[in-house]
N, C-alpha and C positions, 0 to 999 in steps of 0.2 A: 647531513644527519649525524648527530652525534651520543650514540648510546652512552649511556650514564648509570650511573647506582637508584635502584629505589629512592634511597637516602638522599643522593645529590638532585634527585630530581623533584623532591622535599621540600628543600632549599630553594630553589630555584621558582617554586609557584609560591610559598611562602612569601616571600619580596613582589608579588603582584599584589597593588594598591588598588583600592576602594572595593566596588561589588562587581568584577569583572562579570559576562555574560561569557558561560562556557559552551562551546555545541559539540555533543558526542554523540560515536553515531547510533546508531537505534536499531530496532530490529533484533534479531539473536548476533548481532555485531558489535553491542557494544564494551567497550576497553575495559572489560569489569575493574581490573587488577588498575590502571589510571587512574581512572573514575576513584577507587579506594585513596587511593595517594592523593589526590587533589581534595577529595573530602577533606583527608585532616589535615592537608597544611591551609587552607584558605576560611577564613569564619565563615565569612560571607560571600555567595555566588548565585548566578542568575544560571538554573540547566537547562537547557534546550534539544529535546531529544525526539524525533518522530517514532510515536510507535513503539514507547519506553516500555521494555518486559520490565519481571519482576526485579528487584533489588535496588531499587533509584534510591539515593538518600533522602531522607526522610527524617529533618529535624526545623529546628532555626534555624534562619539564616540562609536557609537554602530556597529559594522561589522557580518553582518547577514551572518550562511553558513549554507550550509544543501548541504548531497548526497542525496535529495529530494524535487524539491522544491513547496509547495504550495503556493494559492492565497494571503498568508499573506507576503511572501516575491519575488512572483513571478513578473521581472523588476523593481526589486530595485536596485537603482546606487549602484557598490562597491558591488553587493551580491555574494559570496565566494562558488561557486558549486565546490562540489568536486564530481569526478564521483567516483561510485561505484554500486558492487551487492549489493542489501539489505543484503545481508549473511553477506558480509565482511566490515560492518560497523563498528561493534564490534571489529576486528582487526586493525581501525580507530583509535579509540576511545583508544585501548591499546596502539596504539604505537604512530603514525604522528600526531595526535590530541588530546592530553590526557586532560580531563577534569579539571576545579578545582572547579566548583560546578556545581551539579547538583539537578534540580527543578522538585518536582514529586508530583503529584497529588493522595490521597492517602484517602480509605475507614475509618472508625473509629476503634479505636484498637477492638483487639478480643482475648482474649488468649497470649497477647503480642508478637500479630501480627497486620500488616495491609496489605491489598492488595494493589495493584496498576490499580484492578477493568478492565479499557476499553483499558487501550494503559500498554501494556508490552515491544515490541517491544526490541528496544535496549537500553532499559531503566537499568534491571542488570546489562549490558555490563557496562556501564556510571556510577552505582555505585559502580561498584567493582574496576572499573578503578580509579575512585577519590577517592575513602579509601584507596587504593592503595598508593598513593600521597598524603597521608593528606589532602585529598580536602575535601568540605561541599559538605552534601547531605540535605536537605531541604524540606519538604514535608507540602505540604498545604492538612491538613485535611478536607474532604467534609464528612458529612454525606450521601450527596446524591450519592458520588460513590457506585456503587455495592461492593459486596468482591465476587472477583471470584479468581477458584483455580490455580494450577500448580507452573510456576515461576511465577506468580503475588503476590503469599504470600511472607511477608519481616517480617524478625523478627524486631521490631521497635529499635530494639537498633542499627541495621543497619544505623538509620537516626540523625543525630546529632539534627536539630533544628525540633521545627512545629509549625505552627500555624491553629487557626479552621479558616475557612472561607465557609460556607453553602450557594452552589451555586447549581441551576439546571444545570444539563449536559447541553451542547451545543447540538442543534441536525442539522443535516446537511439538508438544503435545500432540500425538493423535487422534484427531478425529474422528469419534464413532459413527459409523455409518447407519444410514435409519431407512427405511422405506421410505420415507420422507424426501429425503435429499436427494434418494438414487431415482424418484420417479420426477423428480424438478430437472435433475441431470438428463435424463433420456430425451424428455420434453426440450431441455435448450437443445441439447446435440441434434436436433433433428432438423431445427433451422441455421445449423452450421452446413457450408457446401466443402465439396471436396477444393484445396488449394484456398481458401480462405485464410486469414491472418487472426490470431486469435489475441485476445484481450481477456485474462479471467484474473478476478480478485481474489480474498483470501475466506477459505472457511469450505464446510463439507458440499456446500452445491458444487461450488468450481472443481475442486474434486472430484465430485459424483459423474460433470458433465465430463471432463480430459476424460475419464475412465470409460465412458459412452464413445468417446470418439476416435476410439483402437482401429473402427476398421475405414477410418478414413485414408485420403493419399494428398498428398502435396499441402499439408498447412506448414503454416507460417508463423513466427511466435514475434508480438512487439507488444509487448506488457509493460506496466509498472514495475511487477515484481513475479513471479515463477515459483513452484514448488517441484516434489517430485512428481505429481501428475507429466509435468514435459518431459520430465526421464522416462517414463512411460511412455508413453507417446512415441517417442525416439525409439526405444526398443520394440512398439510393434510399427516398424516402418511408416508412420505416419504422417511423419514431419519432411519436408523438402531438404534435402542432403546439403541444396544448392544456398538456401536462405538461410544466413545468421539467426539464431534463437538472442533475440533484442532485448534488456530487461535491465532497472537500475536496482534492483537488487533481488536476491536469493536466499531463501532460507529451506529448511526442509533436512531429510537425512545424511547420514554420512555415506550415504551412498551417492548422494545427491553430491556431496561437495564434493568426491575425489572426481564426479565426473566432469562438473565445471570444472575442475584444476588443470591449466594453462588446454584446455577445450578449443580451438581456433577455431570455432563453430559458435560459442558464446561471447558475447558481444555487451560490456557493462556499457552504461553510456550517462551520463548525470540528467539529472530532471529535467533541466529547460529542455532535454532533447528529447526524450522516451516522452513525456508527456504532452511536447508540445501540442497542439490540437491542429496546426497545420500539417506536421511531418504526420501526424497518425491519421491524416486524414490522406494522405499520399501514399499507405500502405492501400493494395488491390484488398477488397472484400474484408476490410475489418469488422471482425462480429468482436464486442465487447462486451461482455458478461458482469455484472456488477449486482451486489447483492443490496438488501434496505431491512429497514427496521418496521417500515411503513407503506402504504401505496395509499391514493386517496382517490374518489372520483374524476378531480381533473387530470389524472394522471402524472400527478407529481411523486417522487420518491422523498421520504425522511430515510438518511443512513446516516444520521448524525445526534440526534439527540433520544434521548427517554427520559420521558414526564417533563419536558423542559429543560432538566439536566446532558449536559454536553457527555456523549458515552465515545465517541470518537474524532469524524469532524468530516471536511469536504474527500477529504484524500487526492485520488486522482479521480473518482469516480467522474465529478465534471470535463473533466480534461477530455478523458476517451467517449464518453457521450456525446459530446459536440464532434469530434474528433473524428468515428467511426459515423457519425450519417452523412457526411460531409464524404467519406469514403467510397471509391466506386464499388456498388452494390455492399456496401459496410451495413451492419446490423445494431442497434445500442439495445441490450437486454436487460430488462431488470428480474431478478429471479431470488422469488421468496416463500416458503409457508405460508399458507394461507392463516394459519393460528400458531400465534404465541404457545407454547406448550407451558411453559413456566409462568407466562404471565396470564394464561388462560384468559386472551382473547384474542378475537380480529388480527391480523395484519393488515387488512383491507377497512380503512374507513374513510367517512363521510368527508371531513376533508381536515387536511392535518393543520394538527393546533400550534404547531411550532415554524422551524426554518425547512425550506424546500432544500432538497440537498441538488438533485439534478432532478431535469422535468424533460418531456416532446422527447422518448423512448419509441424506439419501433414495436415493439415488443415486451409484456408483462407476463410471467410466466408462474405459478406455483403448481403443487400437486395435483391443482383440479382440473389444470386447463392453460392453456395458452390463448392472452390476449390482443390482436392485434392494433395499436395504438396506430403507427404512422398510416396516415391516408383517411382516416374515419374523421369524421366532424367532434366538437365536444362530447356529443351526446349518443353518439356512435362506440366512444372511447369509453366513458361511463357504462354502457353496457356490457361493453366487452367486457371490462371489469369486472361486473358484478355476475356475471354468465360464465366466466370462463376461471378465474385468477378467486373468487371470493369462497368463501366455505360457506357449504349450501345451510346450515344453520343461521349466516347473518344476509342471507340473498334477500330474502321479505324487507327485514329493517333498511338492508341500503339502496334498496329501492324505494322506499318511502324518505329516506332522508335524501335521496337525490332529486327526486319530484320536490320538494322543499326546497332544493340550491337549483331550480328551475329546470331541470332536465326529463322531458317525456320520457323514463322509462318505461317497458312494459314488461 
């Protein structure tokens, strides 16, 4: 690894030829102050970012893609969604989309090491793929990143350039709590058991449920990604002492990140492995919690698109779905509102008009009720839906529109 001047490192991406494909990492991880320098020395570049927060460049020239998309790129003209499992990103990134530099946000050396601290994600993938290729790997030193373990440690020679730049982590907006989300949360925690393995995504349910499951004993954490709910958790003795807290990346407060920092109890590990569908199915009693935008009679979830328009994508949700019923006694939960507040209507309908994101859940869950999918016939499942999960205002219409898509409701 070789630290260098802003300036020199100016120079040095300037002389990369044609429309290189950049991947930097994403999340509240990415190399802001890089990212800046590679804007202006390069015309032309392809960004590749999961999960891009605010500040992504934004002009000509610049072709945003991501099998993920966040607020940073989400309804940008010309933005390049490519669908995928979070799993098979990595096999993206080897083959159909091969990097030629990649930008990574990185702890201070140690041992002639540095981590890669809060977002690991498919970050190895992206550098093994552009050393592969002679491509630049490029790393903006932070002090303030943590050094957390597993695949997050890089031997620094791994990294061709660096520069320092001592920035505070980004930390994600708070989530206002509603009556809403805290009675969706009580509702999943209630089909979580004690020593269970837990799987929750991002947003105020997962929230709501970690904070329901204070007076649990012996869970187990092998997530996608983690917030400060698992710090919680951990502080009211919830969590198994003995079990690694599993996760390819972390965002949340600064409370949050001095406690990952060098933690030998958390455990970063890159995507093909946190997401695999066989290793997460080899965790004891994984219950996976996963949120949607939509639910329909046949019990399929949309957590991917609005009105047609792509609003995020598969994520990992497919991954741990399969994942956890495959699991011994594992749970696959979908948990959402029953109503749109902003869009003022349904979450529950007749049957979705766009792409199924994950389908064959055990469990559908919102403020009215909890429904149980696995074991019920088609038309067993459709009930449950519209009895337990629907808001009792569209219960009449999606019983008449289900009796239409062949299903004897009553």
């Amino acid at each position: 690894m070789r630290t260098v001047s802003e300036s020199r490192l100016a120079t040095v991406l300037s002389g990369v030829p044609g429309q290189p494909r950049v991947v930097a990492g994403g999340n509240f991880a990415t190399p802001a102050r890089a990212l800046e320098i590679l804007d202006a020395a390069l015309p032309e570049y392809r960004l590749f970012v999961l999960n891009a927060q605010d500040g992504m460049p934004d002009r000509d020239g610049v072709v945003l893609e991501t099998p993920f998309v966040g607020p940073g790129m989400r309804g940008r003209t010309g933005l390049r969604y490519f669908p995928s499992r979070l799993s098979l990103v990595p096999t993206l990134l080897s083959g159909a989309l091969p990097p030629d530099i990649v930008l990574v946000q990185t702890s201070a050396p140690a041992d002639g090491t540095v981590s890669l601290g809060t977002e690991v994600n498919i970050l190895p993938a992206a550098i093994r793929a552009a050393r592969g290729r002679g491509g630049l790997v490029i790393a903006q030193v932070n002090t303030r990143m943590p050094y957390t373990y597993g695949d997050a440690v890089l031997a620094a020679e791994e990294i061709d350039y660096a520069i320092e730049a001592d920035q505070p982590l980004p930390n994600p907006a708070p989530r206002p709590k509603s009556e809403v989300s805290q009675e969706i949360g009580e509702r999943v925690a209630k089909l979580v058991p004690d020593g269970a393995t837990l799987q929750l995504g991002i947003g105020a349910v997962p929230d709501a449920t970690l904070a329901a499951l204070a007076s649990r004993q012996g869970l187990a954490v092998w997530s996608e990604m983690f917030s400060d709910g698992v710090l919680g958790l951990d502080k009211a003795g919830a969590l198994n002492p003995e079990s690694p807290i599993t996760a390819s990346f972390v965002f949340g407060s600064a409370e949050l990140y001095d406690w990952v920092d060098r933690n030998p109890r958390v455990r970063m590990l890159r995507t093909e492995k946190t997401n695999d569908p066989g290793l997460i199915a080899a965790q004891p009693a994984l219950v996976s919690v996963n949120s949607a935008l939509q639910v329909d009679l046949y019990a399929q979830a949309n957590a991917s698109r609005v009105r047609g328009a792509i609003y995020s994508g598969f994520g990992g949700q497919t991954d741990f779905v399969v994942g956890a019923l495959h699991s011994p006694g594992g749970r696959a939960i979908i948990a959402l509102p029953s109503w749109h507040p902003k869009a003022d209507v349904s979450t529950v309908v007749p049957r979705l008009a766009g792409p199924v994101t994950s389908f064959q859940h055990s469990y559908i869950v919102s403020e009215r009720g909890t429904a149980t999918i696995w074991g019920h016939d088609a038309t067993g499942q459709a009930q449950q839906i519209v009895d337990h999960v629907a808001h009792p205002d569209r219960r009449d219409e999606l019983r008449d529109a289900g009796r239409r898509l062949g299903f004897p409701l009553t």
